[in-house]
C-alpha positions as CSV (number, residue, x, y, z in Angstrom):
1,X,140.1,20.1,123.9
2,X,141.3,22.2,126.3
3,X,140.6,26.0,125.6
4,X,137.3,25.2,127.2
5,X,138.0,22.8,130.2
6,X,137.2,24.6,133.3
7,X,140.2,23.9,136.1
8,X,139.8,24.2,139.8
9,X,142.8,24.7,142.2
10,X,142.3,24.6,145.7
11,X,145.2,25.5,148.0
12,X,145.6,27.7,151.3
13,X,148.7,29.3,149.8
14,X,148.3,32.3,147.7
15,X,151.4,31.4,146.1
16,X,150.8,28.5,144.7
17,X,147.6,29.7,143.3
18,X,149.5,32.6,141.6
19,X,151.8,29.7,139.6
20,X,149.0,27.2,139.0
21,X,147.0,30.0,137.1
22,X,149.8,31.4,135.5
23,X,151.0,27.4,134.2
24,X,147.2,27.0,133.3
25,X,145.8,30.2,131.6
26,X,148.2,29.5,128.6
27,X,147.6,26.3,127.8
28,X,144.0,27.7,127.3
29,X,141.9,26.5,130.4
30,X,139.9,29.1,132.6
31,X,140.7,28.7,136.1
32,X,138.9,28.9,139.1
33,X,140.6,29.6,142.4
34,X,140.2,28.7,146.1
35,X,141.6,29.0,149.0
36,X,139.9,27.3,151.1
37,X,137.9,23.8,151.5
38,X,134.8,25.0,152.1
39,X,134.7,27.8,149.4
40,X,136.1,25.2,146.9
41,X,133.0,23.5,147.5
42,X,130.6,26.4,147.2
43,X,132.4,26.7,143.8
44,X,132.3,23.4,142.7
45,X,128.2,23.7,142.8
46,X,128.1,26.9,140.8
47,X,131.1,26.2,138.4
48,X,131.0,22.9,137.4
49,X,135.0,22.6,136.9
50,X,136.4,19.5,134.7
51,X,139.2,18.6,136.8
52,X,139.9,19.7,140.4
53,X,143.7,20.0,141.5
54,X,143.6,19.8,145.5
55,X,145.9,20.8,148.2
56,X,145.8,17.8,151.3
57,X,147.3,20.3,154.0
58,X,144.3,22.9,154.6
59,X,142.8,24.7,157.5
60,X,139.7,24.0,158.2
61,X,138.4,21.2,156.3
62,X,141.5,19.9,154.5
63,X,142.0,18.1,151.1
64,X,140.9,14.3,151.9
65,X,137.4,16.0,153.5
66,X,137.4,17.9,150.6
67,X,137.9,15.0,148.3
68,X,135.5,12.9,150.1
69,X,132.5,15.4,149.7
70,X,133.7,15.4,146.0
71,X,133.1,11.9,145.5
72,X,129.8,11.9,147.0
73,X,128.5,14.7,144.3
74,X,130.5,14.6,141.1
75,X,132.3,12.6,138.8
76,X,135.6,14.4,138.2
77,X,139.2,14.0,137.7
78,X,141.2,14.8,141.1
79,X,144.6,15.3,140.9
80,X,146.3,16.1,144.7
81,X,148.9,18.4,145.1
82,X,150.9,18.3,148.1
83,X,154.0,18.8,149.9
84,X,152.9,15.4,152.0
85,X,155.5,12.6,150.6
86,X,154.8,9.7,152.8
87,X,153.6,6.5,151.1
88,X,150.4,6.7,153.4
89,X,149.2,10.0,152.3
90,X,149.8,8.7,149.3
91,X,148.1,5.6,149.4
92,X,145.4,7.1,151.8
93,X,145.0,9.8,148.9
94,X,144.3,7.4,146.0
95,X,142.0,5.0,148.0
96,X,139.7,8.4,149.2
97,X,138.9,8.4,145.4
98,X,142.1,10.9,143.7
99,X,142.8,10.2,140.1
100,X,146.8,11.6,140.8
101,X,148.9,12.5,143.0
102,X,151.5,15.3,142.3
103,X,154.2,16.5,145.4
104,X,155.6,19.9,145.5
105,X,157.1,21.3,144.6
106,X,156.2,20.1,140.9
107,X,156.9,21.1,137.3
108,X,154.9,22.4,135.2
109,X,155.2,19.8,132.6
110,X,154.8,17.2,134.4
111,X,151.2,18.8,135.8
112,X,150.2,19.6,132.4
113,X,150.7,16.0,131.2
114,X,149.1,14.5,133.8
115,X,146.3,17.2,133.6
116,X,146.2,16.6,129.3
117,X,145.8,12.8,130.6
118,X,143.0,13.3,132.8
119,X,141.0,15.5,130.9
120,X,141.4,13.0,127.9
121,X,140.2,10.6,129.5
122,X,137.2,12.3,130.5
123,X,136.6,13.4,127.1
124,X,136.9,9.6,125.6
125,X,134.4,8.4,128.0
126,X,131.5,11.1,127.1
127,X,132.5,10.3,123.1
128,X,131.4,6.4,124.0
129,X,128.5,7.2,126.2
130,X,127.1,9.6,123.3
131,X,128.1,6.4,120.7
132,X,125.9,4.1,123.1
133,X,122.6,3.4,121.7
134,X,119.6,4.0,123.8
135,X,117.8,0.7,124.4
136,X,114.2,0.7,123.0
137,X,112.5,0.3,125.9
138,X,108.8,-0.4,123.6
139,X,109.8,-3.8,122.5
């Protein structure tokens, strides 16, 4: 399932860009990079990722903006990624519309199950929209 998914990560820190594509590009998913909010969503029109992983803490237009304009326009799996720890990012994170939360710093196998568990669920929903009959709209 994966070797095709398309992964966004979004984070003003070249660093953790570095370690997010070199965590994802093994398990088989093609990674798109940015390092800013307002590229990330410039890319998000042009690549069409799966699953976007977002930092909170960005110049400029920072992660709940970011995750806002996200929800207007697409219907993806968001998981944050954050050094913020308080219970009202947090809770202000998941009720802007993220699937996850994840604080760093993280492991890698944690991120990757929670990315697996994302994606799957994405993939079980379009396998039970295609299984949906259309309705005859004739009779």
């Amino acid at each position: 399932m994966n070797s095709h998914a398309c992964i966004m990560a979004v984070d003003d820190e070249p660093i953790v860009l570095t370690v997010l594509k070199r965590i994802l590009e093994p398990e088989g998913y093609e990674v798109v990079l940015a390092s800013d909010g307002s590229s990330a969503l410039d890319l998000l029109e042009q690549r069409k990722p799966d699953l976007v992983i977002l930092d909170i803490m960005m110049p400029g237009l920072d992660g709940f903006q970011v995750l806002n304009a996200i929800r207007q326009r697409f219907d993806i799996p968001v998981i944050m990624l954050t050094a913020r720890c308080d219970q009202e990012s947090m809770v202000q994170t998941l009720k802007t519309g993220a699937d996850d939360y994840v604080r760093k710093p993280f492991s890698a196998a944690v991120l990757l199950a929670r990315i697996t568990a994302k994606l799957r669920r994405v993939e079980q929903s379009r396998r039970q929209c295609e299984r949906v009959p259309l309705l005859d709209r004739a009779g």
